[in-house]
C-alpha positions in Angstrom: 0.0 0.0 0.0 3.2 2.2 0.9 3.7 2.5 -3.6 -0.3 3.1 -3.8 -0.3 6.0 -1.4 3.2 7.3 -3.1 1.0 7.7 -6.6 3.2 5.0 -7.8 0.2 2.7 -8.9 1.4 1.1 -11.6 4.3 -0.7 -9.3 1.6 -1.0 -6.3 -0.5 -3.0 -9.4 2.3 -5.3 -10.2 3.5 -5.7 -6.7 -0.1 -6.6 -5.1 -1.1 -9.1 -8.0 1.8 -10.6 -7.4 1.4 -11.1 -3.7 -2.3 -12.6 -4.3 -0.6 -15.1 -7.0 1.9 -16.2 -4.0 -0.7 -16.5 -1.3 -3.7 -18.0 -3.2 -2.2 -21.5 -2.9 -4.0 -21.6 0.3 -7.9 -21.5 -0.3 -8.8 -19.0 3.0 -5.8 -17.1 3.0 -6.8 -13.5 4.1 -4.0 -11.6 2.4 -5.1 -12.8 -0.9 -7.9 -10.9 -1.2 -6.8 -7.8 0.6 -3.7 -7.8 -2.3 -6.3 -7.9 -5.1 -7.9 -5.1 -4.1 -5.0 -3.3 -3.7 -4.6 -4.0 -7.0 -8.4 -3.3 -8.1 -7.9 0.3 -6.7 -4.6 0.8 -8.4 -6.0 -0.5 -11.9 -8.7 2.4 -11.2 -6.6 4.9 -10.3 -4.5 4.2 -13.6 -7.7 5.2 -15.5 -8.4 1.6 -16.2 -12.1 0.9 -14.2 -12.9 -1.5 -16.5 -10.3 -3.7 -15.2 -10.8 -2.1 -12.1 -14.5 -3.7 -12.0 -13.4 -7.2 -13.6 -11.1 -7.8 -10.2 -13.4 -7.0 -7.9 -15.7 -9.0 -9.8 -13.7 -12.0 -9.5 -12.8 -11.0 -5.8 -15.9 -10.1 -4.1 -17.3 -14.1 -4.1 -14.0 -14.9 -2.4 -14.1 -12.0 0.3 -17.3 -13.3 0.9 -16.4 -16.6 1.4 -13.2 -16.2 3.5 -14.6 -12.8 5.5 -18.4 -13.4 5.3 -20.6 -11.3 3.2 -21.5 -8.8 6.1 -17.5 -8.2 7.2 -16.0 -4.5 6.7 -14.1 -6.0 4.6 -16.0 -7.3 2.1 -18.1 -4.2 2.3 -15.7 -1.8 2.0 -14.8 -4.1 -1.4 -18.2 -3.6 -2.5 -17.8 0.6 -1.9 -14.8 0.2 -4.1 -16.2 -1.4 -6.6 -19.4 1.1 -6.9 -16.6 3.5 -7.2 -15.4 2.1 -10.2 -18.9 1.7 -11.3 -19.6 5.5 -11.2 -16.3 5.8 -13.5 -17.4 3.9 -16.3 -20.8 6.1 -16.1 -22.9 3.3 -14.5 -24.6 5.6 -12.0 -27.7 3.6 -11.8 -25.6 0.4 -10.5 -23.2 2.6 -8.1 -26.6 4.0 -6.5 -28.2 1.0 -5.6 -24.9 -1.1 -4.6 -23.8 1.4 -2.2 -27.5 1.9 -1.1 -27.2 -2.0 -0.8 -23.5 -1.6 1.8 -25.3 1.4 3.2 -28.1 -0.7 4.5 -26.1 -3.7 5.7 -23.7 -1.3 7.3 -26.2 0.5 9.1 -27.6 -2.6 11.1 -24.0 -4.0 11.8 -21.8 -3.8 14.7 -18.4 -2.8 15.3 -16.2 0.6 15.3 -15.8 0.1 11.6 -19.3 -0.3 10.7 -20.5 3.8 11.0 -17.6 4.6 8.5 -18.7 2.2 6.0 -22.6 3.3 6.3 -21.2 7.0 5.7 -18.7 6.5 2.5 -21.5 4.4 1.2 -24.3 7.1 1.2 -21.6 9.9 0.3 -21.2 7.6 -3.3 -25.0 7.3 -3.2 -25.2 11.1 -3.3 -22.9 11.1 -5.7 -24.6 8.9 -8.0 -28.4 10.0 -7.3 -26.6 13.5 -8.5 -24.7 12.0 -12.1 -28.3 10.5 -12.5 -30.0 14.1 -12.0 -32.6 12.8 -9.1 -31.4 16.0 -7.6 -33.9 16.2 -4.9 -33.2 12.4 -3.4 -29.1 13.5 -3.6 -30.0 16.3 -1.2 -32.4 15.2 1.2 -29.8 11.9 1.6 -26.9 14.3 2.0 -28.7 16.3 4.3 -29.6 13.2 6.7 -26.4 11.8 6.4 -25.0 15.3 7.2 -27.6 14.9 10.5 -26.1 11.4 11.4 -22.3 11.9 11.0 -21.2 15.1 13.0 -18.0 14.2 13.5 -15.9 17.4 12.3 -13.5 15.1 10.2 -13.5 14.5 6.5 -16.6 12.2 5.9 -18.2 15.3 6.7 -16.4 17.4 4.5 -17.2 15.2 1.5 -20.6 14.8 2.4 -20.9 18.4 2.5 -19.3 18.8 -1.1 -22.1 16.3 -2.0 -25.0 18.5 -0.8 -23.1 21.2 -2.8 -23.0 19.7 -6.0 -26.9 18.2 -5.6 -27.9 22.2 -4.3 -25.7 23.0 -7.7 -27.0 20.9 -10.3 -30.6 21.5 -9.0 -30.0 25.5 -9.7 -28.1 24.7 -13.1 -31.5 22.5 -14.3 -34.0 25.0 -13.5 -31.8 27.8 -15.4 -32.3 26.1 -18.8 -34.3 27.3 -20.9 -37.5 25.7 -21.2 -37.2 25.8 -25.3 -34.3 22.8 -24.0 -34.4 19.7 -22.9 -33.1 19.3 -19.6 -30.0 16.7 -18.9 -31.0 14.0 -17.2 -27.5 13.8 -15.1 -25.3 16.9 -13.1 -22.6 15.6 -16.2 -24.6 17.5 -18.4 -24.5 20.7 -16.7 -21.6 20.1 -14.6 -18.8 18.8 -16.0 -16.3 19.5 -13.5 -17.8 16.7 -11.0 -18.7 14.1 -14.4 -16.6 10.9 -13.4 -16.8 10.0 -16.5 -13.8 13.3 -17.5 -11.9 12.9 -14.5 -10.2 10.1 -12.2 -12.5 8.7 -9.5 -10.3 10.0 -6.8 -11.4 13.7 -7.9 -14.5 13.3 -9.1 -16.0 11.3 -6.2 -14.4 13.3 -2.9 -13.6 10.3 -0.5 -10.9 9.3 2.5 -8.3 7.9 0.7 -8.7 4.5 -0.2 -5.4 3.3 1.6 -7.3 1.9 4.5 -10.5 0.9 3.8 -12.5 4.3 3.9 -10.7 5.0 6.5 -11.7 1.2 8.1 -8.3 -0.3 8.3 -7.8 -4.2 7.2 -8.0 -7.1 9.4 -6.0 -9.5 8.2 -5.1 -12.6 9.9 -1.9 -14.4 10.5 -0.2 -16.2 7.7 
């Protein structure tokens, strides 16, 4: 993780593949998974969510399996993965997955569990926004603003995400009426479309180096 959070993702790709190639042999090793999605978030922030999704695809049934489906772990796999979604333009999906974590999340014990419930409604926001149900992005930001008042930076990019639902609802009613209005915040603002920038800026988030901020458990070797 020390060559992801350096920017150096390309190395942190080859280097965590080949950690999960070493440590597959053994059918529940932990670090297996937790390599591959190193390797899924540096594939992503290389521009390449496509592949980005594919590993997680292949990953999440295994986190399941060696985690449970209801871990942090395997949650905070599922966030990433809606991530990628929302990069690839596939708002509809990244709402109702992270909805999905959100849900689980919120019924779930554990220190870890609150920080996971939050990053997954701030990408809900996010995608209820790209897919211009502006008033559902706010009134979600708003109680997720109401939950969380921790002054750290879940709140911050919740607060960005009641900004850019507040933003996109003023840019729709300014069109003209003689225009058809978009049907995403893309249209109208493209500085927040994930689709014209990397995930990491067009999605505010902790940094994905631990979890959403939920460091990894991972079990002796």
């Amino acid at each position: 993780m020390t060559l992801y959070q350096a920017g150096r993702y390309a190395e942190a790709e080859a280097e965590a593949r080949s950690v999960a190639a070493a440590r597959s042999r053994s059918r529940n090793d932990t670090y297996a998974p937790l390599a591959l999605g190193i390797a899924a978030l540096a594939a992503g922030a290389q521009g390449r969510h496509a592949d980005a999704v594919t590993t997680y695809d292949a990953l999440l049934p295994v986190a399941g399996r060696i985690f449970g489906a209801e871990h942090p772990q395997t949650l905070k796999l599922r966030s990433d993965r809606a991530q990628a979604l929302t990069s690839l333009a596939r708002h509809a999906e990244c709402e109702a997955e992270c909805a999905a974590v959100a849900r689980i999340a919120a019924r779930g014990t554990g220190p870890d569990m609150p920080l996971i419930a939050t990053a997954a409604r701030n990408g809900q926001i996010y995608a209820l926004t790209a897919l211009g149900r502006h008033p559902q992005a706010e009134a979600l930001a708003r109680e997720a603003l109401a939950a969380h008042r921790a002054p750290d930076r879940f709140t911050l990019v919740l607060r960005l995400g009641l900004a850019r639902s507040l933003n996109s609802r003023t840019a729709t009613r300014s069109l003209s009426p003689r225009r058809s209005a978009p049907t995403s915040c893309a249209s109208v603002c493209p500085q927040s479309s994930a689709a014209r920038k990397p995930a990491s800026s067009s999605w505010p988030r902790p940094p994905p180096s631990s979890a959403w901020g939920v460091a990894p458990r991972q079990a002796p070797a």
